[in-house]
N, C-alpha and C positions, 0 to 999 in steps of 0.2 A: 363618299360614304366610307368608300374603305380607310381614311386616313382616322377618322371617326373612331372607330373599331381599335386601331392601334393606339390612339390615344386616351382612349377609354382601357387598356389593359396597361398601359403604361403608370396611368395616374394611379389605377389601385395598387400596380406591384410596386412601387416607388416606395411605400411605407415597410413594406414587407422586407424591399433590399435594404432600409436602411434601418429597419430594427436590427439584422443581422451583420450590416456589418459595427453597427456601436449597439453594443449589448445592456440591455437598462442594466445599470449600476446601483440604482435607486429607486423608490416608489415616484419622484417626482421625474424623473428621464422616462419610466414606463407608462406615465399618466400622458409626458409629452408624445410619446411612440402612437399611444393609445389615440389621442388629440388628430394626430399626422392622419392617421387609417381612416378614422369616420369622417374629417372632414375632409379629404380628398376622395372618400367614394360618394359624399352626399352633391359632391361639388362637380365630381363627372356624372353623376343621375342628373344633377340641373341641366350641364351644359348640353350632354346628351340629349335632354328633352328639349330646351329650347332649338334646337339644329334640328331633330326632326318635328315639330311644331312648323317650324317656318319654311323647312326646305321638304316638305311631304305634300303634293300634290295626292297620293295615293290615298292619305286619310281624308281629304275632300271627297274623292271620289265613291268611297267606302260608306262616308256619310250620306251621298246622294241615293248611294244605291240601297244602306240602310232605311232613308227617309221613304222613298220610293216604295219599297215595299209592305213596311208597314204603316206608313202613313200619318205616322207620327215625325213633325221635323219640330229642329229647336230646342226648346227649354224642356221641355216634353220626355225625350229622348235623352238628355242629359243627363237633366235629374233621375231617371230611370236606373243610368249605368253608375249615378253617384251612390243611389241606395243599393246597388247591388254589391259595389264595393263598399260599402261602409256594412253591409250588412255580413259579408263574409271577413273584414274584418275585426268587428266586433267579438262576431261569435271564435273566433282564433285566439283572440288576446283573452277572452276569458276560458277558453277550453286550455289556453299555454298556464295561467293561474290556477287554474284548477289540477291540470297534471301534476306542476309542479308540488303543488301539496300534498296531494293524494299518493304522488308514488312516493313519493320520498317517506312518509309515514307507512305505505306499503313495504319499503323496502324493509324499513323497523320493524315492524314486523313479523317479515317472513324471515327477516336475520336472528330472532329471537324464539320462533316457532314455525317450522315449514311446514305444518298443514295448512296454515293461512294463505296459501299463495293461492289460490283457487278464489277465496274473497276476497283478497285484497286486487286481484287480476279482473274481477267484476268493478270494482269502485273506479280503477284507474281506465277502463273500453269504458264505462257510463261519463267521466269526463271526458272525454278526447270524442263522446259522442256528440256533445256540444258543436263541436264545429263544424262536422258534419251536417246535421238541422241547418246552421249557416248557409252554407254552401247549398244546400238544397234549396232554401229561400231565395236564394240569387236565382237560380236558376229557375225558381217560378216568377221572379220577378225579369229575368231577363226575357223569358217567355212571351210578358204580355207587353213588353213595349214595341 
Protein backbone atom coordinates (compact mmCIF):
# COMPACT_ATOMS: atom_id res chain seq x y z
CA UNK A 1 0.00 0.00 0.00
CA UNK A 2 2.64 2.20 0.87
CA UNK A 3 4.36 1.96 -2.70
CA UNK A 4 0.61 3.06 -3.77
CA UNK A 5 0.73 6.14 -2.01
CA UNK A 6 4.11 7.11 -3.68
CA UNK A 7 2.97 6.42 -6.90
CA UNK A 8 0.11 8.16 -6.57
CA UNK A 9 2.17 11.53 -5.57
CA UNK A 10 4.56 10.87 -8.21
CA UNK A 11 2.06 10.57 -11.06
CA UNK A 12 0.29 13.96 -10.16
CA UNK A 13 3.69 15.85 -9.52
CA UNK A 14 5.26 14.58 -12.83
CA UNK A 15 3.08 17.39 -14.77
CA UNK A 16 3.76 20.03 -12.32
CA UNK A 17 7.98 19.30 -12.68
CA UNK A 18 7.56 19.29 -15.98
CA UNK A 19 5.60 22.37 -16.81
CA UNK A 20 8.34 23.97 -14.91
CA UNK A 21 11.05 22.87 -16.27
CA UNK A 22 9.85 23.63 -20.11
CA UNK A 23 7.82 26.61 -19.67
CA UNK A 24 4.68 26.87 -22.31
CA UNK A 25 6.05 28.93 -24.94
CA UNK A 26 2.62 28.84 -26.63
CA UNK A 27 -1.14 28.34 -26.26
CA UNK A 28 -0.68 24.94 -27.91
CA UNK A 29 2.61 23.60 -25.34
CA UNK A 30 0.15 24.95 -22.47
CA UNK A 31 -2.91 23.04 -23.84
CA UNK A 32 -0.25 19.97 -23.94
CA UNK A 33 0.92 20.78 -20.13
CA UNK A 34 -2.75 21.28 -19.45
CA UNK A 35 -3.44 17.63 -21.38
CA UNK A 36 -0.31 15.91 -19.02
CA UNK A 37 -2.07 17.23 -15.49
CA UNK A 38 -5.67 15.86 -15.88
CA UNK A 39 -4.95 12.93 -17.59
CA UNK A 40 -2.43 11.61 -15.19
CA UNK A 41 -4.43 12.44 -12.07
CA UNK A 42 -7.71 10.86 -13.78
CA UNK A 43 -5.31 7.94 -14.50
CA UNK A 44 -3.89 7.56 -10.95
CA UNK A 45 -7.80 7.98 -9.43
CA UNK A 46 -8.45 4.70 -11.92
CA UNK A 47 -5.50 2.78 -11.00
CA UNK A 48 -5.87 3.82 -7.41
CA UNK A 49 -9.41 2.53 -7.40
CA UNK A 50 -8.95 -0.53 -9.03
CA UNK A 51 -5.94 -1.66 -6.42
CA UNK A 52 -8.01 -0.92 -3.73
CA UNK A 53 -11.29 -2.58 -5.33
CA UNK A 54 -9.45 -5.75 -5.60
CA UNK A 55 -6.71 -5.85 -2.87
CA UNK A 56 -9.52 -4.46 0.13
CA UNK A 57 -10.77 -7.27 2.10
CA UNK A 58 -11.68 -4.36 4.53
CA UNK A 59 -14.42 -2.95 2.30
CA UNK A 60 -16.08 -6.52 2.23
CA UNK A 61 -15.95 -6.42 5.61
CA UNK A 62 -17.46 -3.08 6.09
CA UNK A 63 -20.25 -4.23 3.73
CA UNK A 64 -21.07 -7.22 5.88
CA UNK A 65 -21.05 -5.25 8.89
CA UNK A 66 -23.17 -2.33 6.90
CA UNK A 67 -25.53 -5.15 5.71
CA UNK A 68 -25.84 -6.76 9.03
CA UNK A 69 -27.04 -3.90 10.72
CA UNK A 70 -29.43 -2.49 8.70
CA UNK A 71 -30.64 -5.09 6.97
CA UNK A 72 -30.50 -3.88 3.71
CA UNK A 73 -27.88 -6.07 1.43
CA UNK A 74 -27.07 -5.54 -2.27
CA UNK A 75 -28.73 -3.43 -4.89
CA UNK A 76 -30.70 -1.92 -2.02
CA UNK A 77 -27.79 -0.50 -0.37
CA UNK A 78 -25.96 0.64 -3.43
CA UNK A 79 -28.41 2.43 -5.06
CA UNK A 80 -28.90 4.10 -1.78
CA UNK A 81 -25.20 5.40 -1.62
CA UNK A 82 -25.50 6.07 -5.54
CA UNK A 83 -28.40 8.61 -4.81
CA UNK A 84 -26.68 10.17 -2.07
CA UNK A 85 -23.78 10.88 -4.18
CA UNK A 86 -25.51 11.97 -7.17
CA UNK A 87 -27.65 13.96 -5.05
CA UNK A 88 -24.83 15.95 -3.24
CA UNK A 89 -23.33 16.14 -6.46
CA UNK A 90 -25.87 17.74 -8.26
CA UNK A 91 -26.85 20.10 -5.83
CA UNK A 92 -22.57 21.32 -5.97
CA UNK A 93 -22.48 21.65 -9.60
CA UNK A 94 -25.53 23.90 -9.61
CA UNK A 95 -24.74 25.89 -6.35
CA UNK A 96 -20.79 26.24 -8.24
CA UNK A 97 -23.13 27.86 -11.41
CA UNK A 98 -25.03 29.72 -9.56
CA UNK A 99 -21.91 31.45 -7.36
CA UNK A 100 -20.28 31.87 -10.36
CA UNK A 101 -22.86 34.32 -11.60
CA UNK A 102 -24.13 35.74 -8.83
CA UNK A 103 -20.83 36.89 -7.41
CA UNK A 104 -19.23 38.02 -10.30
CA UNK A 105 -22.42 40.39 -11.07
CA UNK A 106 -22.10 40.99 -7.09
CA UNK A 107 -18.68 41.96 -7.47
CA UNK A 108 -20.12 44.70 -10.29
CA UNK A 109 -21.77 45.89 -8.29
CA UNK A 110 -20.47 46.72 -5.18
CA UNK A 111 -17.36 47.99 -7.49
CA UNK A 112 -19.70 50.53 -8.68
CA UNK A 113 -21.69 51.35 -5.38
CA UNK A 114 -20.65 49.99 -1.93
CA UNK A 115 -23.87 50.22 -0.26
CA UNK A 116 -24.87 47.17 -2.30
CA UNK A 117 -22.62 44.73 -0.70
CA UNK A 118 -25.18 43.85 2.00
CA UNK A 119 -27.64 42.61 -1.00
CA UNK A 120 -25.57 41.52 -3.31
CA UNK A 121 -23.84 39.22 0.12
CA UNK A 122 -27.55 37.90 0.47
CA UNK A 123 -28.05 36.74 -3.42
CA UNK A 124 -24.45 35.17 -3.36
CA UNK A 125 -25.11 32.77 0.97
CA UNK A 126 -28.96 32.07 -0.98
CA UNK A 127 -26.84 30.27 -3.88
CA UNK A 128 -24.12 28.56 -2.19
CA UNK A 129 -27.36 27.64 0.04
CA UNK A 130 -28.08 25.29 -2.64
CA UNK A 131 -25.67 22.80 -1.74
CA UNK A 132 -26.16 22.81 1.35
CA UNK A 133 -30.09 21.50 0.90
CA UNK A 134 -27.85 18.65 -1.10
CA UNK A 135 -25.89 17.59 1.29
CA UNK A 136 -28.58 17.56 3.86
CA UNK A 137 -30.66 15.25 1.48
CA UNK A 138 -27.81 12.70 1.43
CA UNK A 139 -27.74 12.72 4.68
CA UNK A 140 -31.48 11.88 5.17
CA UNK A 141 -31.03 9.58 2.57
CA UNK A 142 -27.94 8.03 3.89
CA UNK A 143 -30.07 7.68 7.12
CA UNK A 144 -32.68 5.36 5.83
CA UNK A 145 -30.58 2.85 4.09
Amino acid sequence: MFYLVIFAILAMAAPVVYANLRPATNRKSAERILFYGISSFFCTVFVMAVIAVIDSPALAAEAATTAATTGQTGIAAGLGFIGAGLTTMGSCIGSGIAVASTASAALGAVSEDGSMFGKSLIFVALAEAISLYGVLMSILILNKI
